[in-house]
PQR file with spaces between the fields and no chain letter, atoms N, CA, C, O and H, PARSE charges and radii, in Angstrom:
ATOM       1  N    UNK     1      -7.911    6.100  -10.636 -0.4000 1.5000
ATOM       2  CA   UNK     1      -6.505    5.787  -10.551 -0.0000 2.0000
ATOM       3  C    UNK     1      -6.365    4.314  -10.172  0.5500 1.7000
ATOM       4  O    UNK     1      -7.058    3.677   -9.379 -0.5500 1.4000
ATOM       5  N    UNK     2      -5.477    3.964  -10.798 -0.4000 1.5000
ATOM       6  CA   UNK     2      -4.925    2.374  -10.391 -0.0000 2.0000
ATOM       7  C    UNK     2      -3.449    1.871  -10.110  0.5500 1.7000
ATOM       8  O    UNK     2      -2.468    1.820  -10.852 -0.5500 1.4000
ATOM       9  H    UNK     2      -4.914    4.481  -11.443  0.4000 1.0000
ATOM      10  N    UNK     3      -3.638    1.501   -8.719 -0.4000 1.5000
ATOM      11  CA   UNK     3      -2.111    0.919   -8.682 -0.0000 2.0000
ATOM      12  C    UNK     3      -2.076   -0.235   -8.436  0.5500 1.7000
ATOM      13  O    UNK     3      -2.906   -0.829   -7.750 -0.5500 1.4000
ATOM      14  H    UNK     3      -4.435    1.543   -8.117  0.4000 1.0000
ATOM      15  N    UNK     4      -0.908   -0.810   -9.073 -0.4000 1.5000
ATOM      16  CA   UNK     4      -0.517   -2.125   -8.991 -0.0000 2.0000
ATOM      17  C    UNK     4       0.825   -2.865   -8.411  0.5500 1.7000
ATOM      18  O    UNK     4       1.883   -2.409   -8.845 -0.5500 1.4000
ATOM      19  H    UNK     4      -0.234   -0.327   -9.631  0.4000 1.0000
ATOM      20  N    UNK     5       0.879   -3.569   -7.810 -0.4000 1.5000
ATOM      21  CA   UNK     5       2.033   -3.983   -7.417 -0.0000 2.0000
ATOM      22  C    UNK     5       2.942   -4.476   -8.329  0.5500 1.7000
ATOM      23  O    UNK     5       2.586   -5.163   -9.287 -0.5500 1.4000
ATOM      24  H    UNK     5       0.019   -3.939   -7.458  0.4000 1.0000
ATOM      25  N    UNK     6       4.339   -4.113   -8.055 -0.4000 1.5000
ATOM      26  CA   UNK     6       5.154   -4.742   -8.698 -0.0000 2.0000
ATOM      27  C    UNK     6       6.008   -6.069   -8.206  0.5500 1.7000
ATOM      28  O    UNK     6       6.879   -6.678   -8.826 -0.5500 1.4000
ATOM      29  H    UNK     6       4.627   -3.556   -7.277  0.4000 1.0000
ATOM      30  N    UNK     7       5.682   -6.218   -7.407 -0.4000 1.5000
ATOM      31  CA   UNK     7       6.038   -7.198   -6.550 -0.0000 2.0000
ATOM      32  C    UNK     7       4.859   -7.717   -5.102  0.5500 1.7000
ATOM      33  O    UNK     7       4.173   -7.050   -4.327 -0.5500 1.4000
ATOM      34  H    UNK     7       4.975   -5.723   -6.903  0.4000 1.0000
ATOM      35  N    UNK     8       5.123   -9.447   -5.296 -0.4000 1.5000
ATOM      36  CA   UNK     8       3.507   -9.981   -4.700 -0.0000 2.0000
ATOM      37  C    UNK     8       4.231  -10.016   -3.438  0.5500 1.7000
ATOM      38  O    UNK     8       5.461   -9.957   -3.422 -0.5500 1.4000
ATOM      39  H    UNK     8       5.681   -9.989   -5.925  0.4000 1.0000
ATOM      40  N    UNK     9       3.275  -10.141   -1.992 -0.4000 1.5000
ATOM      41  CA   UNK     9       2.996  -10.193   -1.289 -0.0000 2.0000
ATOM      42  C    UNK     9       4.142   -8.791   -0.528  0.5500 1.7000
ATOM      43  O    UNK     9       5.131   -9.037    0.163 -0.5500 1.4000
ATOM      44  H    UNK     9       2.276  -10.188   -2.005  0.4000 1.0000
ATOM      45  N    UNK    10       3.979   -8.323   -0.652 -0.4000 1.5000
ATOM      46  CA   UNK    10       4.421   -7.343    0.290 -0.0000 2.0000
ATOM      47  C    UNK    10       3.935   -6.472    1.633  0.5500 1.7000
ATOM      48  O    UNK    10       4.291   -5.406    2.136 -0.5500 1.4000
ATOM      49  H    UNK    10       3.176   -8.123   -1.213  0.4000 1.0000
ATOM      50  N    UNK    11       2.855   -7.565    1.970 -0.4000 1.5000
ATOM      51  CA   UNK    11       2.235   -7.045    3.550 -0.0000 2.0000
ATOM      52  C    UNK    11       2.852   -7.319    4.082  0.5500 1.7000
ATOM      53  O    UNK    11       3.534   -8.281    3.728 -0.5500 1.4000
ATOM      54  H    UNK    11       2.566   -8.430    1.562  0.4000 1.0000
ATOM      55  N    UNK    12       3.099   -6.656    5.398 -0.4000 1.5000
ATOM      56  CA   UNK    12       3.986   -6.673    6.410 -0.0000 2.0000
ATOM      57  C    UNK    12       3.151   -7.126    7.684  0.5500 1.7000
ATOM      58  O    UNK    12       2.947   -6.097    8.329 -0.5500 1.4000
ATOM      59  H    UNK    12       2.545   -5.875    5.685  0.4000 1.0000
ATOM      60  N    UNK    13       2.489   -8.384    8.430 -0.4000 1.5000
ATOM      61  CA   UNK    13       2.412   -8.488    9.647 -0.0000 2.0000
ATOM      62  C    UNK    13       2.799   -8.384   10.505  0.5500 1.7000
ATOM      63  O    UNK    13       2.858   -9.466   11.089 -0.5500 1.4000
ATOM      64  H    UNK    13       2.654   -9.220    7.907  0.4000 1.0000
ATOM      65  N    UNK    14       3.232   -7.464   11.135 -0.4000 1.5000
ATOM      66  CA   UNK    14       3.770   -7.598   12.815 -0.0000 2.0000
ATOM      67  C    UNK    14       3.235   -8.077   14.029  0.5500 1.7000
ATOM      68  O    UNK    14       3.183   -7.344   15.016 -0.5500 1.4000
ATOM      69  H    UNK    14       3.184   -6.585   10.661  0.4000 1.0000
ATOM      70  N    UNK    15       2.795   -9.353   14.046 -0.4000 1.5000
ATOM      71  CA   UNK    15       2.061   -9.839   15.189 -0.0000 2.0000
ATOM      72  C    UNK    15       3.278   -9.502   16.682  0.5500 1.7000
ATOM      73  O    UNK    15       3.008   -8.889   17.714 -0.5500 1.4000
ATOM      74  H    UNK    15       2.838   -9.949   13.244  0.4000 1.0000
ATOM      75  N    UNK    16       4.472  -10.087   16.332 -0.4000 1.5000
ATOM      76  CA   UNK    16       5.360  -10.124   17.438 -0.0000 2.0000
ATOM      77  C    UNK    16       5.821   -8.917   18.156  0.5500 1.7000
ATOM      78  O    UNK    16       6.212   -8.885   19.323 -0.5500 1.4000
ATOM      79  H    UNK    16       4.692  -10.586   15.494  0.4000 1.0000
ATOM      80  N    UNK    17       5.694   -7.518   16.987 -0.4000 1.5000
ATOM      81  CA   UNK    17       6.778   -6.583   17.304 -0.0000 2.0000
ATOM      82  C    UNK    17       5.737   -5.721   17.513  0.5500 1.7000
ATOM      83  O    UNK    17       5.342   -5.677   18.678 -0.5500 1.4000
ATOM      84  H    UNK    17       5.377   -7.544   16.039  0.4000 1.0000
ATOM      85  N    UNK    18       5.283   -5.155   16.867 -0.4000 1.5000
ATOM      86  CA   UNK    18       4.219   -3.727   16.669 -0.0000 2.0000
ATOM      87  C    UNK    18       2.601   -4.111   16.700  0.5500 1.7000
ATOM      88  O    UNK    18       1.704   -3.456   17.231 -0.5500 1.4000
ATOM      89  H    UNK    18       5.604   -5.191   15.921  0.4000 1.0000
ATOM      90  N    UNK    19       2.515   -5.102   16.127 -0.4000 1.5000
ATOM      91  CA   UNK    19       0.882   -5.611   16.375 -0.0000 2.0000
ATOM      92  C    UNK    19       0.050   -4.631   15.339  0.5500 1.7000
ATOM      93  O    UNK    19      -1.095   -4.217   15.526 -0.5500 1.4000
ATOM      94  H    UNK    19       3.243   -5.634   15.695  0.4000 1.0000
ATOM      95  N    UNK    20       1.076   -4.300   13.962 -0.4000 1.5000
ATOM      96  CA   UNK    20       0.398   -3.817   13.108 -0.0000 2.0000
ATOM      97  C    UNK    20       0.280   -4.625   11.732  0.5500 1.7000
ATOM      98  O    UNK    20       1.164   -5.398   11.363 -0.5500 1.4000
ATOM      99  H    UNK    20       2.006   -4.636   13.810  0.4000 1.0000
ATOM     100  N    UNK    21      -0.659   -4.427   11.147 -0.4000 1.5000
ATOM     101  CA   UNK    21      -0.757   -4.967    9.405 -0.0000 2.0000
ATOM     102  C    UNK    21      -0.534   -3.747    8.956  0.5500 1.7000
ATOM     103  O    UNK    21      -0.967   -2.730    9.498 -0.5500 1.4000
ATOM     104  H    UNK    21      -1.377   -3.798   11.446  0.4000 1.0000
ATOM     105  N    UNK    22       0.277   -3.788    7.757 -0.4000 1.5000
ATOM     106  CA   UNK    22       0.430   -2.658    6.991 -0.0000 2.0000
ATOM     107  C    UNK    22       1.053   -3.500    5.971  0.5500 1.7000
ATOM     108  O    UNK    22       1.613   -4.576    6.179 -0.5500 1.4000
ATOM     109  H    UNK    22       0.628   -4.615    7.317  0.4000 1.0000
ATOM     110  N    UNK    23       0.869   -2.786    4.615 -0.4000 1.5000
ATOM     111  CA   UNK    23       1.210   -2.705    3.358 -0.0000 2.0000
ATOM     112  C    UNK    23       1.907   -1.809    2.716  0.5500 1.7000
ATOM     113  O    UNK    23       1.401   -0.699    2.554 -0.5500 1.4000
ATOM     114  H    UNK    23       0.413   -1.912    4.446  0.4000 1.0000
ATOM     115  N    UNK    24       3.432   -2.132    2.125 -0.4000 1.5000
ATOM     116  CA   UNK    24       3.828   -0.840    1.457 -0.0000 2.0000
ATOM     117  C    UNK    24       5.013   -1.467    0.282  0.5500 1.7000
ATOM     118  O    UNK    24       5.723   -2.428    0.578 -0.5500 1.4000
ATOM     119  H    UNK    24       3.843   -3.034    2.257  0.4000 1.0000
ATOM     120  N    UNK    25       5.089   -0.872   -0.881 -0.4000 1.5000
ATOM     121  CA   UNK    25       5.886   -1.568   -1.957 -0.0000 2.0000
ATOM     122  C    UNK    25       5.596   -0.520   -2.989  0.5500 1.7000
ATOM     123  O    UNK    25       4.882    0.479   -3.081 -0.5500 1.4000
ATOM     124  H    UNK    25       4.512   -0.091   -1.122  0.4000 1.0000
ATOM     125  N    UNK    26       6.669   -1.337   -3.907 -0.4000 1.5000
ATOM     126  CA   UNK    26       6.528   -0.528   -5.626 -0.0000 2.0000
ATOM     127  C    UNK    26       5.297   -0.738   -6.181  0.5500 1.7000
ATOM     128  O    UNK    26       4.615   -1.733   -5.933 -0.5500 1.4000
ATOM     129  H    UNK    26       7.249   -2.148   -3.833  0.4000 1.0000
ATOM     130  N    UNK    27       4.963    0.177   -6.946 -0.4000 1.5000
ATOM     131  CA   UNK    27       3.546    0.342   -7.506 -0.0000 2.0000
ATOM     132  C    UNK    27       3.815    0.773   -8.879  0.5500 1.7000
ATOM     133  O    UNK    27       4.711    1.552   -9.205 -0.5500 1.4000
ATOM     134  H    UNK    27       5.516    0.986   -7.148  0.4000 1.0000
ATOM     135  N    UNK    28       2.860    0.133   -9.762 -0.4000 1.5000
ATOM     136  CA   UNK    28       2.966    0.697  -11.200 -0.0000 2.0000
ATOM     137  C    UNK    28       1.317    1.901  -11.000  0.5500 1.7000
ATOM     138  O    UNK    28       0.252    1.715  -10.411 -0.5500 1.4000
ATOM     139  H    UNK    28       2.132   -0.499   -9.497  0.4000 1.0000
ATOM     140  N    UNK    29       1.729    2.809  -11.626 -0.4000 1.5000
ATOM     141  CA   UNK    29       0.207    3.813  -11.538 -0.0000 2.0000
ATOM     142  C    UNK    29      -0.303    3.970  -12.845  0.5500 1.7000
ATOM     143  O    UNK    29       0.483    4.273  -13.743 -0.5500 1.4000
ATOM     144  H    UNK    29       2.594    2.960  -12.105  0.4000 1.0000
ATOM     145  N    UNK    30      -1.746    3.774  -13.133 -0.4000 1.5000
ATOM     146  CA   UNK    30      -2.785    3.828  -14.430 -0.0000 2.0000
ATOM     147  C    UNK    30      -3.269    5.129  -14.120  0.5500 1.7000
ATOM     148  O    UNK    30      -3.298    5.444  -12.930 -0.5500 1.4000
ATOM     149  H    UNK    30      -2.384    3.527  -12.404  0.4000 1.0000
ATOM     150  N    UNK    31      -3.655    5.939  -14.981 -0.4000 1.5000
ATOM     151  CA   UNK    31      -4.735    7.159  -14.140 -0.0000 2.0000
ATOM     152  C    UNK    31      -5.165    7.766  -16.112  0.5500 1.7000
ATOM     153  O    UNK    31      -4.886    7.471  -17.274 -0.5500 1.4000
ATOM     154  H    UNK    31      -3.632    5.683  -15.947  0.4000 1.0000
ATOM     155  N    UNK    32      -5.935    8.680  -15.362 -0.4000 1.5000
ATOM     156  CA   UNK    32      -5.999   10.133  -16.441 -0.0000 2.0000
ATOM     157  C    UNK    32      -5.978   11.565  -16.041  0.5500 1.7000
ATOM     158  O    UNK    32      -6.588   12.014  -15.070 -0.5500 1.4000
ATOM     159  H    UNK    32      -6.162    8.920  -14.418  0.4000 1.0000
ATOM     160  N    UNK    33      -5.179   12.299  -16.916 -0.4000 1.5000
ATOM     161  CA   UNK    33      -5.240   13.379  -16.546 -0.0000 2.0000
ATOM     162  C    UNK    33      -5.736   14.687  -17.576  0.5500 1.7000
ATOM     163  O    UNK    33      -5.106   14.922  -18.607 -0.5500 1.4000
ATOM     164  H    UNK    33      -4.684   11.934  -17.704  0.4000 1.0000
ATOM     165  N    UNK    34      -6.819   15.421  -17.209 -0.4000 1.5000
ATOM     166  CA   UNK    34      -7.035   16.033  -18.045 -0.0000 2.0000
ATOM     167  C    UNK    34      -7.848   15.412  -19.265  0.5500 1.7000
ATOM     168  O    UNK    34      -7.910   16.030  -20.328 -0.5500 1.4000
ATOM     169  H    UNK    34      -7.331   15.229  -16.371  0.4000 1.0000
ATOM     170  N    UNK    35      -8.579   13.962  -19.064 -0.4000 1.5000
ATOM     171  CA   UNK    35      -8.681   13.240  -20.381 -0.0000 2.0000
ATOM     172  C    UNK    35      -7.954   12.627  -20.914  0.5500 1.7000
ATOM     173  O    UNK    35      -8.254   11.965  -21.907 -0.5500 1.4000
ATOM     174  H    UNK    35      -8.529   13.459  -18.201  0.4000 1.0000
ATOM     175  N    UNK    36      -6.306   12.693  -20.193 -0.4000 1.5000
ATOM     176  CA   UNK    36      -5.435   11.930  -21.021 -0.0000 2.0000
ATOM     177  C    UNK    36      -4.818   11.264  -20.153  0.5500 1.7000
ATOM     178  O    UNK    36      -4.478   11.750  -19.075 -0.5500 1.4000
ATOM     179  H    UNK    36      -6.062   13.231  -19.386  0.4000 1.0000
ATOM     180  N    UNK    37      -4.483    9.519  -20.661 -0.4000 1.5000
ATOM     181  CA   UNK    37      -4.105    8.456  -20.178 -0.0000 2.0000
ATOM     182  C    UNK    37      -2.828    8.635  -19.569  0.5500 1.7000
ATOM     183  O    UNK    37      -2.071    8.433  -20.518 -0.5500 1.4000
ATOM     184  H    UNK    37      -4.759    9.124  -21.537  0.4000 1.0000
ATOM     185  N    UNK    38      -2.412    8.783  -18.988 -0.4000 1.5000
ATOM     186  CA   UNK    38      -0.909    8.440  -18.277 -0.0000 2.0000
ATOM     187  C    UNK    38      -0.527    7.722  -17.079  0.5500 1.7000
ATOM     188  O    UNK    38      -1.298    7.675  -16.121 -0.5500 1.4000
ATOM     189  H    UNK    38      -3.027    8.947  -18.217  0.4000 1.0000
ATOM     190  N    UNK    39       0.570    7.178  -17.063 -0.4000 1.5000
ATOM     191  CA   UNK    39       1.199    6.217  -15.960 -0.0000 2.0000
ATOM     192  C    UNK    39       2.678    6.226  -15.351  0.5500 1.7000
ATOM     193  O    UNK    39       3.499    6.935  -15.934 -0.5500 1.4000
ATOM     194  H    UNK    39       1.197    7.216  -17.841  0.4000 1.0000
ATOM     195  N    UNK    40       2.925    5.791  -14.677 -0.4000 1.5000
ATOM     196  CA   UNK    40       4.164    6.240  -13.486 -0.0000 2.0000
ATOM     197  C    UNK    40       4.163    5.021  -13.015  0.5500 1.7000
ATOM     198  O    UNK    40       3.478    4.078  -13.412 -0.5500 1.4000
ATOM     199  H    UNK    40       2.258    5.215  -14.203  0.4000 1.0000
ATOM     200  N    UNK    41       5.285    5.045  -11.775 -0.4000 1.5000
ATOM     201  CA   UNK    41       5.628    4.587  -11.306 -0.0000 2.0000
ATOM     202  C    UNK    41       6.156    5.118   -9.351  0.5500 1.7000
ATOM     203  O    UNK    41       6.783    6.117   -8.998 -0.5500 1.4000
ATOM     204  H    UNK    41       5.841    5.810  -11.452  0.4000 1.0000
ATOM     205  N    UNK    42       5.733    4.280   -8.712 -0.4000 1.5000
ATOM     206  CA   UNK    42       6.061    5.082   -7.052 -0.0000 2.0000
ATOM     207  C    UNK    42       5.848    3.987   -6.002  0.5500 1.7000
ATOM     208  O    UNK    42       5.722    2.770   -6.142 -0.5500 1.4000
ATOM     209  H    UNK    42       5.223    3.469   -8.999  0.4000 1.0000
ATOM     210  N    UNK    43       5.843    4.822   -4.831 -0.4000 1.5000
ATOM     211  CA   UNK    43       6.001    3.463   -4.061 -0.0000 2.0000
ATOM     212  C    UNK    43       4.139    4.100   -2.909  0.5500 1.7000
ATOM     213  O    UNK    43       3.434    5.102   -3.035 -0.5500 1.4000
ATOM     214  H    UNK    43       5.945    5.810   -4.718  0.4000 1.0000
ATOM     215  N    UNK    44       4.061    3.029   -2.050 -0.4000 1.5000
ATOM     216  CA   UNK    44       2.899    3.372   -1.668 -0.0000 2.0000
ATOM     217  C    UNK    44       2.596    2.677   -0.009  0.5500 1.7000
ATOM     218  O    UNK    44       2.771    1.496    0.292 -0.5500 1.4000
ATOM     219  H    UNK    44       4.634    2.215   -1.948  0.4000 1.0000
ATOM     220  N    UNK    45       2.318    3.296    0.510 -0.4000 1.5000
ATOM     221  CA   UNK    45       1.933    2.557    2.143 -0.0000 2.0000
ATOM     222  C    UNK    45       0.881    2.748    2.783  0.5500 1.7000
ATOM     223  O    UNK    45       0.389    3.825    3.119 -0.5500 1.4000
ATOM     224  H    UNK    45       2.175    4.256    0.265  0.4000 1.0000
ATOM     225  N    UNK    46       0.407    1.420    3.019 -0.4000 1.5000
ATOM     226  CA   UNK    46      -1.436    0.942    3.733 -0.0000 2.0000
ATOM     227  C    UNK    46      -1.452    1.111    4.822  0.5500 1.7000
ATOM     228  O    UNK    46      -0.429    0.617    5.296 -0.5500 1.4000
ATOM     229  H    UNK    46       0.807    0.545    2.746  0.4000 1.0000
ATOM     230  N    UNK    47      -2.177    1.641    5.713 -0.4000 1.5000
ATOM     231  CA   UNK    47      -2.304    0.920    7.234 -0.0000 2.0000
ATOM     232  C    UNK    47      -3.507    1.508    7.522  0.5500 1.7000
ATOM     233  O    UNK    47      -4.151    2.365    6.918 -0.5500 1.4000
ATOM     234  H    UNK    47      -3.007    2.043    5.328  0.4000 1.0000
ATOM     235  N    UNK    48      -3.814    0.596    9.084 -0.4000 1.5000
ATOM     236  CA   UNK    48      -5.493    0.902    9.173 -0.0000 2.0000
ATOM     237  C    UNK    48      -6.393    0.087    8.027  0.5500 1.7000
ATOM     238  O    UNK    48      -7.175    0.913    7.558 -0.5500 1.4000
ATOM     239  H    UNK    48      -3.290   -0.101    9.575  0.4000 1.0000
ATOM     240  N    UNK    49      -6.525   -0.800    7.597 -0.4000 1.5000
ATOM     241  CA   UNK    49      -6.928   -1.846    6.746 -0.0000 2.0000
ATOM     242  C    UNK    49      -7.293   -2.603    7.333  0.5500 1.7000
ATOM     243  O    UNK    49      -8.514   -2.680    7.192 -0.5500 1.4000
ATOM     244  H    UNK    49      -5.890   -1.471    7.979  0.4000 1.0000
ATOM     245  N    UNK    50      -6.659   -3.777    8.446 -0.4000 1.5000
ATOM     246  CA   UNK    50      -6.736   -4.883    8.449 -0.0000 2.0000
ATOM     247  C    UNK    50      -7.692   -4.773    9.877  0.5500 1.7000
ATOM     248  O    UNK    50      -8.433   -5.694   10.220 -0.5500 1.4000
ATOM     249  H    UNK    50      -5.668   -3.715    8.561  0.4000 1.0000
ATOM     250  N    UNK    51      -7.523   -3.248   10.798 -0.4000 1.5000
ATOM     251  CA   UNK    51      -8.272   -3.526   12.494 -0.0000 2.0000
ATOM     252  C    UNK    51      -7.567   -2.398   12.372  0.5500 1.7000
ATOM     253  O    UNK    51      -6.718   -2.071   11.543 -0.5500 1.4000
ATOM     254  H    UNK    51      -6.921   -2.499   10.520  0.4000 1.0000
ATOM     255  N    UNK    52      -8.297   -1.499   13.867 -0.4000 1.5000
ATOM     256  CA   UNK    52      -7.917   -0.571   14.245 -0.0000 2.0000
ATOM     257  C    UNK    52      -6.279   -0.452   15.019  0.5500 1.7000
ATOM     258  O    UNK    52      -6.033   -1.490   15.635 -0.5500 1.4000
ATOM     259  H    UNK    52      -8.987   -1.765   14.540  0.4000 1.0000
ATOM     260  N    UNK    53      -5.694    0.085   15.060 -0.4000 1.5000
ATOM     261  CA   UNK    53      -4.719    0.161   15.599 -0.0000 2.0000
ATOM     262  C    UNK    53      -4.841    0.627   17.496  0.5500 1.7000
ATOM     263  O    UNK    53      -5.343    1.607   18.047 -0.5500 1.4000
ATOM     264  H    UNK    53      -5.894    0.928   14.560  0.4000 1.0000
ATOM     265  N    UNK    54      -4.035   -0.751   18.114 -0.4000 1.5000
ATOM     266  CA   UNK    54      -4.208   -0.485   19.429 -0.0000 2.0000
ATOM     267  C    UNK    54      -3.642    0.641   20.400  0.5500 1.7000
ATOM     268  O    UNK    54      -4.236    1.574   19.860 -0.5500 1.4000
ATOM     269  H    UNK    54      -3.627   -1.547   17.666  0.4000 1.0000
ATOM     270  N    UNK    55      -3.188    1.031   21.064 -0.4000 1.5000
ATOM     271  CA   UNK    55      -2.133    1.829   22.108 -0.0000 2.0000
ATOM     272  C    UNK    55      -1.236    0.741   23.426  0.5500 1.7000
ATOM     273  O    UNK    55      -0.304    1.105   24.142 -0.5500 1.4000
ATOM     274  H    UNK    55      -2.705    0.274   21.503  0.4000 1.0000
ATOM     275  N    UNK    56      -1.839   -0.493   23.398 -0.4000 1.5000
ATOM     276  CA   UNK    56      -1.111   -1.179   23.906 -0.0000 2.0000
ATOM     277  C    UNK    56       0.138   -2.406   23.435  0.5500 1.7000
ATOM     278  O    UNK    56       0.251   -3.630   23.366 -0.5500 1.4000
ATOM     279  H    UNK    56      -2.597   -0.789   22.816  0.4000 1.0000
ATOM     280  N    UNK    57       0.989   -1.092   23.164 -0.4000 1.5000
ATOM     281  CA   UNK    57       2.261   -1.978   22.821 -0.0000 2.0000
ATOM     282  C    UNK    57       3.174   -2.040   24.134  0.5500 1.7000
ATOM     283  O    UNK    57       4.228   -2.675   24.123 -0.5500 1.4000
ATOM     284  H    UNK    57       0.898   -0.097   23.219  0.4000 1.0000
C-alpha cells in the first residue's frame, strides 16, 4: 500500500504546547486488492515517529 500526501509539509511540531511530533493530512492511497489495482483517497495520522512520547507535560 502507498500513501501520499496531498498536501506538503503537514507535520505538526509541538515543542511549546504538547512536546509532541505528529503527522496527519490528506492522503492519496495506491494498493491492490485481490490482484487488482485500486486507489482512494483518506486522511491519515503519525505519532511515535520522531521519540518516544514523554508523561511530563
Amino acid at each position: 500500500m502507498l500513501l501520499t500526501p496531498t498536501v506538503r509539509d503537514q507535520e505538526l511540531i509541538t515543542q511549546e504546547s504538547t512536546r509532541a511530533t505528529y503527522w496527519e493530512g490528506s492522503v492519496n492511497l495506491e494498493a491492490k486488492y485481490q490482484g487488482k489495482p485500486v486507489k482512494g483517497r483518506g486522511y491519515a495520522e503519525l505519532t511515535g515517529y520522531a521519540k518516544p512520547f514523554s508523561k511530563g507535560i
